[in-house]
C-alpha positions as a Markdown table, in Angstrom:
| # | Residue | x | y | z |
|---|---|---|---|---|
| 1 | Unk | -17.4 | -3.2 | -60.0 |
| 2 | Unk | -19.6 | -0.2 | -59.4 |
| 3 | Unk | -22.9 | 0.7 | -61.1 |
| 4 | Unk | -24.7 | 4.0 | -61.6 |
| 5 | Unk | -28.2 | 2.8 | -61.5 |
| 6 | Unk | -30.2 | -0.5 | -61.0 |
| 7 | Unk | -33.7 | -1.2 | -62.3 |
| 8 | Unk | -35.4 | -3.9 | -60.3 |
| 9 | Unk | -37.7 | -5.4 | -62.8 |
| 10 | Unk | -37.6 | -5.7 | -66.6 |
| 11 | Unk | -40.0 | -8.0 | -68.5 |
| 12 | Unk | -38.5 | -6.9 | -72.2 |
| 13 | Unk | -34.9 | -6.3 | -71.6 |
| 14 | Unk | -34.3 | -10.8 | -71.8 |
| 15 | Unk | -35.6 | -12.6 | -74.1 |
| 16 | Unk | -37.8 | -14.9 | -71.8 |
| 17 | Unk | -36.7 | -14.1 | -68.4 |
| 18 | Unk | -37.7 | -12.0 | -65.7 |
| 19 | Unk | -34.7 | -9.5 | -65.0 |
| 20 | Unk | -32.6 | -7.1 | -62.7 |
| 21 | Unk | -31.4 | -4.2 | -64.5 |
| 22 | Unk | -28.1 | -3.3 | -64.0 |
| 23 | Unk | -26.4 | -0.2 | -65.2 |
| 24 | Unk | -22.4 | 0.7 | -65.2 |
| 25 | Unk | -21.7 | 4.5 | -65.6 |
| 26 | Unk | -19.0 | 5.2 | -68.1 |
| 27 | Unk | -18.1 | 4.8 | -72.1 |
| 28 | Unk | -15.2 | 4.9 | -74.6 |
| 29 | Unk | -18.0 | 6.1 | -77.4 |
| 30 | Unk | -20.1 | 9.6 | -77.2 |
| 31 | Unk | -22.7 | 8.1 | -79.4 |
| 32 | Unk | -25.0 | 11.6 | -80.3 |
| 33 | Unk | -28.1 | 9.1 | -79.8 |
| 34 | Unk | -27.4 | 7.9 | -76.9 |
| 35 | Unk | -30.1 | 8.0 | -74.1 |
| 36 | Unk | -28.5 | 7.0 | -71.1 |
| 37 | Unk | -25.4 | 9.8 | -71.3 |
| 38 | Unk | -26.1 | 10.8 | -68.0 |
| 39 | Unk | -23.9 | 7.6 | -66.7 |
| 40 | Unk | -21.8 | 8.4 | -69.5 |
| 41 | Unk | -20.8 | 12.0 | -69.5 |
| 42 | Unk | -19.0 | 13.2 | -66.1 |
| 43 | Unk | -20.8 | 10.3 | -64.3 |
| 44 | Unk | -21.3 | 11.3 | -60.3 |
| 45 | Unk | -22.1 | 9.2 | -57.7 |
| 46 | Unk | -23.5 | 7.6 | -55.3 |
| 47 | Unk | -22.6 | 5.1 | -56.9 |
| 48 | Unk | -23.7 | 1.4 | -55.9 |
| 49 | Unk | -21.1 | -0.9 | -55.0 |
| 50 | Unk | -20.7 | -4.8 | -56.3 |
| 51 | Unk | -21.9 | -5.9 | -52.3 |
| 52 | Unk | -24.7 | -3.7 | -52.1 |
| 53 | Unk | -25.7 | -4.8 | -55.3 |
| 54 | Unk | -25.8 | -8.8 | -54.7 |
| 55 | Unk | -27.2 | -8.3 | -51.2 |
| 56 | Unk | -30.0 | -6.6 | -53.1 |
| 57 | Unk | -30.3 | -9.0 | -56.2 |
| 58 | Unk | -30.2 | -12.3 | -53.4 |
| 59 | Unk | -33.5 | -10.6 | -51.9 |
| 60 | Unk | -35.3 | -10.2 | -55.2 |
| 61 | Unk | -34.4 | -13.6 | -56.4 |
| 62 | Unk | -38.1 | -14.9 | -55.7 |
| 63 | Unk | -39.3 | -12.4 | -58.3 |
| 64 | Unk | -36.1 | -12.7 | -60.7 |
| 65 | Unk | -34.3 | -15.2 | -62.0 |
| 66 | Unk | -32.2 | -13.2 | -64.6 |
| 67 | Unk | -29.9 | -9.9 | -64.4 |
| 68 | Unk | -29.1 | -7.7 | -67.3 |
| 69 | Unk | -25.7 | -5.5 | -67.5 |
| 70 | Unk | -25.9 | -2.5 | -69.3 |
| 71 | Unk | -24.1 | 0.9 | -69.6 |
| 72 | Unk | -22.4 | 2.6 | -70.2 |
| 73 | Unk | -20.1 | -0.2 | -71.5 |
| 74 | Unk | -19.6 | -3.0 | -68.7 |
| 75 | Unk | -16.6 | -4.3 | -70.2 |
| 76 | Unk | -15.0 | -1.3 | -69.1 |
| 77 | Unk | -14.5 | -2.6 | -66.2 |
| 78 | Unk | -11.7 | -5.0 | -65.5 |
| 79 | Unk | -13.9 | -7.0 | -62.8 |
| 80 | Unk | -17.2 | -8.0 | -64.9 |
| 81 | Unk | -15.3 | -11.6 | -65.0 |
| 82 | Unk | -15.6 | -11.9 | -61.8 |
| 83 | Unk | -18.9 | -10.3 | -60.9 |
| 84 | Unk | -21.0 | -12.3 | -63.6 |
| 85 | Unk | -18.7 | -15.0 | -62.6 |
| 86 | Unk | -20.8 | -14.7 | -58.7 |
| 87 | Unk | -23.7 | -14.2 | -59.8 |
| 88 | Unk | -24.0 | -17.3 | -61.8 |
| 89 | Unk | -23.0 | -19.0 | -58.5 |
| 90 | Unk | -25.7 | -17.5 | -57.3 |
| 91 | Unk | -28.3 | -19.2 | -59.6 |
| 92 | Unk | -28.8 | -16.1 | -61.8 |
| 93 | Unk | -29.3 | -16.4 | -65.9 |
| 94 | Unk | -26.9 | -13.3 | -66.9 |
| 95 | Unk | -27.5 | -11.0 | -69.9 |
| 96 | Unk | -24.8 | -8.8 | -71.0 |
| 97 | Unk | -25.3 | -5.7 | -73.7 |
| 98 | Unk | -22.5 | -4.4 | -75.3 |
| 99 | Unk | -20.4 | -2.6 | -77.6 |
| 100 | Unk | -18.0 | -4.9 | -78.5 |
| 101 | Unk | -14.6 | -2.5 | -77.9 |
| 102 | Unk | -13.2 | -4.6 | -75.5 |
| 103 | Unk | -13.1 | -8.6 | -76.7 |
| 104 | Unk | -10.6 | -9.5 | -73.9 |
| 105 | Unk | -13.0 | -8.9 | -71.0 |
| 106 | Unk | -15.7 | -10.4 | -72.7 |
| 107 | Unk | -14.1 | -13.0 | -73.9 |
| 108 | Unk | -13.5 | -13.8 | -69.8 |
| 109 | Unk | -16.9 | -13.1 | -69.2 |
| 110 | Unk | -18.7 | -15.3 | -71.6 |
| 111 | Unk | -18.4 | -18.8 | -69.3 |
| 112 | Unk | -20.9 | -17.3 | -67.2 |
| 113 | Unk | -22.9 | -15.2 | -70.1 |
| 114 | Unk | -26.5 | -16.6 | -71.0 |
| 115 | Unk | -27.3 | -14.0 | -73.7 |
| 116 | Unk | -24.9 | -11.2 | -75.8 |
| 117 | Unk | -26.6 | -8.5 | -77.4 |
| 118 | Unk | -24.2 | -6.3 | -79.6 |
| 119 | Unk | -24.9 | -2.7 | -80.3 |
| 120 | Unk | -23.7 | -3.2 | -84.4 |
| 121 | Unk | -24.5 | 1.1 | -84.6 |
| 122 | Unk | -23.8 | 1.8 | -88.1 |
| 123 | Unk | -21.6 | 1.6 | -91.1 |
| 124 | Unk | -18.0 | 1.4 | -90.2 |
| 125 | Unk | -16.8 | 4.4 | -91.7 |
| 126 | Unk | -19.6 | 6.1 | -89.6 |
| 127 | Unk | -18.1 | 5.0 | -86.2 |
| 128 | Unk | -15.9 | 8.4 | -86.5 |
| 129 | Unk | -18.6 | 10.0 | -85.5 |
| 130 | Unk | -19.5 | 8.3 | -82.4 |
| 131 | Unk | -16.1 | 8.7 | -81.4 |
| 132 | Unk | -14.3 | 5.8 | -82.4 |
| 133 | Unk | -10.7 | 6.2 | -83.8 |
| 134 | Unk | -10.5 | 2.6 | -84.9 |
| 135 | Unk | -13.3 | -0.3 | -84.9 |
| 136 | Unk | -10.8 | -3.4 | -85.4 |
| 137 | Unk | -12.2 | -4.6 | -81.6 |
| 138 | Unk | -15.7 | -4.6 | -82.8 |
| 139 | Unk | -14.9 | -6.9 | -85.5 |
| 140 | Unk | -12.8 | -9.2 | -82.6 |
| 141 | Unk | -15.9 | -9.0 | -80.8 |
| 142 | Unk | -18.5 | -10.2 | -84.1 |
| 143 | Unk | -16.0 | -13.0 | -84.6 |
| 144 | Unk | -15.9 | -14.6 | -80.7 |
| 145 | Unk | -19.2 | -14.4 | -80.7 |
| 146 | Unk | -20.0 | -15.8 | -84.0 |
| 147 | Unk | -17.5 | -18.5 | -83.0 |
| 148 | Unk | -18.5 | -19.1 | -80.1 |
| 149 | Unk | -21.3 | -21.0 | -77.9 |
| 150 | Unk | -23.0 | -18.2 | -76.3 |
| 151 | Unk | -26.4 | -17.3 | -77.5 |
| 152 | Unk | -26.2 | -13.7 | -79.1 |
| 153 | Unk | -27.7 | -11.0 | -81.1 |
| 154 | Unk | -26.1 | -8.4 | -83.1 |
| 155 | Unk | -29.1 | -5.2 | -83.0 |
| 156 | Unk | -28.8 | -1.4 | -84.5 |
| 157 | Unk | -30.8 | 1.2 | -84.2 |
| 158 | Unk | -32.0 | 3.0 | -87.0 |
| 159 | Unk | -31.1 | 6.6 | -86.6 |
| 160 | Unk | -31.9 | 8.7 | -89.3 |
| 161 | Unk | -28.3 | 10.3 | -90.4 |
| 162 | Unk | -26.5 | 7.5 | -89.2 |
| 163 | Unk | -28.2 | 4.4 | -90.2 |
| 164 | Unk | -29.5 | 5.2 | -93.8 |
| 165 | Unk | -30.7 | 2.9 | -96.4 |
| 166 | Unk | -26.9 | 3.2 | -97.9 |
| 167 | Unk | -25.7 | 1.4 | -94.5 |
| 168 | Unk | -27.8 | -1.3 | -94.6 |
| 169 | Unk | -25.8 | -3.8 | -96.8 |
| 170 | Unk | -22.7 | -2.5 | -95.5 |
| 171 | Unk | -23.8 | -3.3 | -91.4 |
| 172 | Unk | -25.1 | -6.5 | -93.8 |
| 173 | Unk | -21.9 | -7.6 | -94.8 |
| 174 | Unk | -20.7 | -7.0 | -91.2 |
| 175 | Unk | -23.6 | -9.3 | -89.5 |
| 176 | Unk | -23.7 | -12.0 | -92.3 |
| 177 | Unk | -24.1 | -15.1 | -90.7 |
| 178 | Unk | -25.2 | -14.6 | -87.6 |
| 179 | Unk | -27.7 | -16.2 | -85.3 |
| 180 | Unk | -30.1 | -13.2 | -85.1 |
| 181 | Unk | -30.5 | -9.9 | -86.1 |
| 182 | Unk | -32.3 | -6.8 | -84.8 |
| 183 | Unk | -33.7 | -3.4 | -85.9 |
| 184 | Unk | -35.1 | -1.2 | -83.1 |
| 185 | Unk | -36.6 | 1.8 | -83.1 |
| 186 | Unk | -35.2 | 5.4 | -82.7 |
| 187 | Unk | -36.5 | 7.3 | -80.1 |
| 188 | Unk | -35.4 | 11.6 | -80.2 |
| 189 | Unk | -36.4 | 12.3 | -76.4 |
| 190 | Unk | -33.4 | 13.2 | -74.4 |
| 191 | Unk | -30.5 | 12.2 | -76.6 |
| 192 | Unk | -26.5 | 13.1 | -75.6 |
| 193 | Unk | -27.4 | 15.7 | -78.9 |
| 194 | Unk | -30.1 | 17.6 | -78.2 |
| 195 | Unk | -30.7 | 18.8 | -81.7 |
| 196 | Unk | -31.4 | 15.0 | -82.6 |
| 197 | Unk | -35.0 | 15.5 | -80.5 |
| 198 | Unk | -36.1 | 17.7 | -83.9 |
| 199 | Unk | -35.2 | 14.4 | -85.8 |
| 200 | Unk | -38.4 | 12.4 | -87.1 |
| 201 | Unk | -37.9 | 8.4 | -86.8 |
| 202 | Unk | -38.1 | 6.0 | -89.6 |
| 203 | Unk | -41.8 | 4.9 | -90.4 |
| 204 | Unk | -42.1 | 1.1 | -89.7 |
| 205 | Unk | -42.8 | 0.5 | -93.1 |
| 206 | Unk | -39.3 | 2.0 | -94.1 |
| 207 | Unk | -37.3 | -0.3 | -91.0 |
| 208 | Unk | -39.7 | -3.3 | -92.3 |
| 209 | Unk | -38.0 | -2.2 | -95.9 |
| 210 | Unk | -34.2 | -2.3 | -94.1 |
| 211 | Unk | -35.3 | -5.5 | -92.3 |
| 212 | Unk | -36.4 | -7.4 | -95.9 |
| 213 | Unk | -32.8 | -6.2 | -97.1 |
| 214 | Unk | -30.9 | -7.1 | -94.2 |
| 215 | Unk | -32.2 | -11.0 | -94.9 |
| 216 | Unk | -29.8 | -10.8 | -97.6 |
| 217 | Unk | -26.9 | -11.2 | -95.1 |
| 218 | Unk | -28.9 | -12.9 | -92.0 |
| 219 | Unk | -31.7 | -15.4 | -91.7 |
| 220 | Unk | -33.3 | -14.7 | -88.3 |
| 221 | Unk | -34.2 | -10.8 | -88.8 |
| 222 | Unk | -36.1 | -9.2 | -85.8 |
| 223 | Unk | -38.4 | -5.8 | -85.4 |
| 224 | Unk | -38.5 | -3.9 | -82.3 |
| 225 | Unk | -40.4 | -0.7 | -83.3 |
């Protein structure tokens, strides 16, 4: 594997756990919202490679006991399997984040997955617009991990013009049933779209609205704004 970027600390990005911060560059979606597009558009090294990247992650291992994978979209690369499958060797708890497009290399990852956390980013007939031809694999994804033993969360967040209160019992209807369920906060500052910087969040009282909806479909319902 190679990464564009690794944070050495994180106390909020696993639930309970004192994490790394890992991030691969690359992505099959161009999500306008997105905030790390830097990795994602024309990504240019240095990059870090998977051995620099455990010698660095044994060293800190007195000061963390957890690593997080992010993106860009780590299961775009054929050898997460293997690299979560070595750092679990190495004693680590291992987070992985998500967009759910490809269930086969999770699906290989998850023996040596602590925590999922699904990017669920709108209605699906709004995924055209994040690039997505066809969101069958998402669904794959929903359903392995619904199925499955790994602790999970499915999350969205709320962008005004592409999560609106007409999405919410339609990304319902897609999450019903899950373990948990999270809303988080939209933040305009350096999006992929620039023109989304002149958009104004959703006041917390109107996700707290979405959030009382969305228990409808799931029982465990989570703020992060």
């Amino acid at each position: 594997m190679i990464f564009g970027g690794l944070q050495k600390t994180s106390l909020i990005d696993f639930p309970d756990r004192i994490a790394a911060v890992l991030f691969t560059p690359g992505c099959n979606l161009r999500c306008p919202f997105c905030h790390n597009w830097r990795l994602i558009v024309e990504p240019k090294g240095p990059f870090l490679a998977e051995k620099s990247v455990l010698e660095i992650l044994e060293s800190r291992k007195r000061k963390v006991d957890a690593v997080v994978i992010t993106g860009g979209e780590p299961t775009l690369q054929a050898d997460l399997p293997k690299f979560v499958a070595e750092l679990k060797e190495k004693g680590f708890h291992v987070k992985l984040d998500t967009n759910g497009f490809f269930p086969d290399v999770l699906e290989k990852s998850l023996p040596y997955v602590d925590y999922v956390a699904l990017d669920v980013k709108t209605s699906l007939e709004k995924y055209c617009r994040l690039g997505a031809v066809d969101a069958t694999s998402l669904l794959c994804t929903m359903d392995i991990l619904r199925r499955g033993p790994v602790d999970y969360e499915f999350r969205t967040t709320v962008v005004p013009g592409f999560v609106d209160a007409e999405d919410i019992p339609k990304i319902g209807e897609l999450v019903r049933d899950s373990k948990r369920f999270a809303f988080q906060q939209f933040l305009p500052d350096d999006s992929l779209d620039k023109s989304l910087s002149k958009v104004k969040p959703y006041s917390p009282g109107v996700i707290g609205d979405f959030a009382s909806a969305m228990k409808k479909y799931v029982t465990n319902v989570m703020l992060r704004v």
